[in-house]
N, C-alpha and C positions, 0 to 999 in steps of 0.2 A: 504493500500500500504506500502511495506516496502522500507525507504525513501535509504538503502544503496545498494540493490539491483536496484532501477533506476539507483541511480549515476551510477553505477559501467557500467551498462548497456549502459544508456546515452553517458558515455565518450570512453567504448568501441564499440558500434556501429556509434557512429560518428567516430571516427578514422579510423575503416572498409570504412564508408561514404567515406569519405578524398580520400582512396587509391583508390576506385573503380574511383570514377569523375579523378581524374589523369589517371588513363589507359587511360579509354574512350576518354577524353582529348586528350591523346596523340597518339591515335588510330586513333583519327579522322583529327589530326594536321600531320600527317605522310601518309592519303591517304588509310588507313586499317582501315576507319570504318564500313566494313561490318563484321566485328570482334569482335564487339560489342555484337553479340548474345552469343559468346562461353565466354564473360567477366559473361554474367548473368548466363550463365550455371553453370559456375564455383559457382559463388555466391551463388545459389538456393543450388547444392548441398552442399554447405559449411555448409547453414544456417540449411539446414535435417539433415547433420552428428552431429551439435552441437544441437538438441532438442532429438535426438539419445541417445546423450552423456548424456544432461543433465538425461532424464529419467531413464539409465542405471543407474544414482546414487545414484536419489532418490528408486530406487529399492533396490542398494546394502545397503543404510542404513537401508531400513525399515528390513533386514533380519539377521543385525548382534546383538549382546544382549551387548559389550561395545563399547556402544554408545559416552560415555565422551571421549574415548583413541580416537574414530572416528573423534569427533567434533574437539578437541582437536590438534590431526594432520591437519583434515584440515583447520582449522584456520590460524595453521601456517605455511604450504604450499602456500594458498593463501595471507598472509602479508609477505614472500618473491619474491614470482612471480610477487603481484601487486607493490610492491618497486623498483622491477627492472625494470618491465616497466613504469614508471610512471621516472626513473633517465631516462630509457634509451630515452624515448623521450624527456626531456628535455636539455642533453646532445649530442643526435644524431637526432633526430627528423625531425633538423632544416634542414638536409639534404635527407630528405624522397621522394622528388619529384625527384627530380635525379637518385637515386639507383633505383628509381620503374622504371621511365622512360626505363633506363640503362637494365634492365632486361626485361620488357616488348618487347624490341629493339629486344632480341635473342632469343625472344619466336614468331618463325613464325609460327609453324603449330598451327592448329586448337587445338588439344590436348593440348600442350605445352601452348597454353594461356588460357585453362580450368583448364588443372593441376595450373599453378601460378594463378590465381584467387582464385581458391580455397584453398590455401595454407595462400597465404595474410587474407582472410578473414576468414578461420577457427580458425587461430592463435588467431583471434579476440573472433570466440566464445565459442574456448576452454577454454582462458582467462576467459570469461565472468563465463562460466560454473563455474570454478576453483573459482573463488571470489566469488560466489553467494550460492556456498556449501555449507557456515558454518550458511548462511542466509535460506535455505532453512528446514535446521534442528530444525531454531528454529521458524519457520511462512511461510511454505509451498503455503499456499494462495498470502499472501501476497506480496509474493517475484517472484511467480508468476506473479502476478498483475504490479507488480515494472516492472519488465522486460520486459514486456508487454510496459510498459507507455513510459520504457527508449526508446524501438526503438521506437513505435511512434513518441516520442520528437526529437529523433535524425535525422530522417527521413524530419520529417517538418524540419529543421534546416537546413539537406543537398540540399531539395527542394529550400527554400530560398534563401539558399545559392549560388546555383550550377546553377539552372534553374530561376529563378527572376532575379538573378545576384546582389540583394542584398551583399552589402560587409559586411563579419563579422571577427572580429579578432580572428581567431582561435587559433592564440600563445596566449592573453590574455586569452581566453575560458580553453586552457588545462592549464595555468598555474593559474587562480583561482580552477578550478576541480582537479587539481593535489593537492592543501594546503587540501581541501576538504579531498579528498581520504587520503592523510595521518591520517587526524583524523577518517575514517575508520577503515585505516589499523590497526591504534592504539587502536581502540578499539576491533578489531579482536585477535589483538596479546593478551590483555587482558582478553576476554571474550575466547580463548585459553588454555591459561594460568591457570583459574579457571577452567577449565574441567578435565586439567590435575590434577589438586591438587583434585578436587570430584574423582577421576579416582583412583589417589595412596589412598587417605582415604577408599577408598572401597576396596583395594590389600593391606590395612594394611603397607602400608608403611609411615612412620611418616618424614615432612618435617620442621620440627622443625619450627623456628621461620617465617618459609616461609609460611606456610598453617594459622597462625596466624591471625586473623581480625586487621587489619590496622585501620576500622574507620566503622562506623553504622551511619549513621543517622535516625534510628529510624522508617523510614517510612514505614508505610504497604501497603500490595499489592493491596486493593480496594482503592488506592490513587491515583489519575491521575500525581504525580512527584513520582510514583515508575518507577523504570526500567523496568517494566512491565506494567504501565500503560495508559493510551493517551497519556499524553505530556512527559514522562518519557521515552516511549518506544524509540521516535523521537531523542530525546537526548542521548540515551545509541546508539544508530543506527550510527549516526553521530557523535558524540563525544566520544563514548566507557563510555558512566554517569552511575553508578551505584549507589545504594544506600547504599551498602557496599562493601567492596574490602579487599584477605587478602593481607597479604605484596609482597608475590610473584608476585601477579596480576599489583599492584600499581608499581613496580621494573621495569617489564617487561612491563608494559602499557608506562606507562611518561618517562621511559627509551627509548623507542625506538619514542616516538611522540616530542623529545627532540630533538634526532641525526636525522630521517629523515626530522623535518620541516628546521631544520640547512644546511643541502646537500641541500633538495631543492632552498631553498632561496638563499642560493652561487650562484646556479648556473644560477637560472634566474635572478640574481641580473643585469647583464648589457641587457639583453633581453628586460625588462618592463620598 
């Protein structure tokens, strides 16, 4: 299982969870819960457009030949998208039940509350898709697998949650999986970052003291604390751990897991 591909899955598929149980919610608090079938309609197709999408791209990569320029972009495609959503709930979030409400309110026909259904929760698995790219490139199965376990996981949670009536702190939930995610994202930006410098070393373009090895630790690949190896893997996944890094990587890694754990922490600082 690839453990940043759950996360990303986990945190994304519950927050789709979150929005669907509020429609319904509100669907059924307003006297229009026979409405409720066009919310899963939406949903179901949301969830076929985003296995659509994902496929499409494990396709388009298996057929291009620069792969590193590929990875490379999408890495850091997906460590701006996931940054922005990850502020933006933390930031605006807190006011999610309202705006859904708000807008489910002026979606009377049938259509109109399948088109926003599916809208709300496609955002969720385009995201998903988008973040899970740069994971897919490099352990296809596994990130399968991940994504796989995340809705599971997520699923049982919203069960729990929604239908038990079990109470869970969802603000604390996304604001430890949000500290999480940034040392993702940080390691994305990193593991980015060195595809680009493989990318120009192979287009001969010299990045001087930037493409430079920063630090080796020595360790080989049949070693279970390589970055490629059992516990090594786990660690470069969730923490961006390598066993060598050159300067650019190390710049642009701890550079940016520097300023986004800082933004975070401000902002949930009176929240928690």
């Amino acid at each position: 299982m690839h453990p940043g591909a759950f996360l990303v899955t986990l945190r994304e598929a519950l927050e789709a969870s979150v929005i669907i149980a509020v429609i319904l919610a509100y669907l059924k608090r307003t006297g229009r819960g026979s409405q409720a079938k066009d919310v899963w309609l939406g949903t179901f197709f949301s969830i076929f457009a985003s296995i659509v999408l994902g496929a499409i791209v494990v396709w388009f990569y298996g057929g291009i030949e620069e792969k590193e320029l590929f990875e490379g972009v999408a890495s850091y495609i997906a460590v701006v998208v996931l940054t922005s959503m990850i502020y933006w709930m933390v930031t605006k979030g807190r006011n999610i039940k309202s705006e859904i409400e708000k807008k489910v309110s002026k979606a009377i026909s049938r259509w109109a509350l399948i088109g926003f259904a599916f809208i709300v929760v496609f955002r969720e698995g385009f995201e998903t898709v988008l973040f899970v790219t740069p994971f897919m490139t490099q352990d296809l199965a596994g990130t399968v697998f991940g994504v796989v376990l995340g809705l599971i996981n997520a699923m049982a949670i919203a069960f729990i949650s929604y239908v038990v009536g079990l109470k869970i702190n969802l603000r604390k939930f996304f604001y430890y999986s949000s500290i999480l995610l940034i040392f993702v994202a940080a390691g994305l930006a990193g593991y980015g970052t060195h595809e680009f410098i493989e990318w120009a070393e192979e287009e001969g373009v010299d990045l001087g003291f930037f493409q430079k090895e920063a630090y080796n630790l020595g360790i080989t690949e049949d070693n279970v604390w390589h970055h490629k190896g059992l516990l090594g893997s786990i660690l470069a996944v969730l923490f961006g751990y390598s066993t060598k890094m050159e300067w650019g990587r190390v710049f642009v890694q701890f550079g940016y897991l520097i300023v986004a754990l800082y933004l975070i922490l401000r902002a949930y600082r009176k929240e928690i």
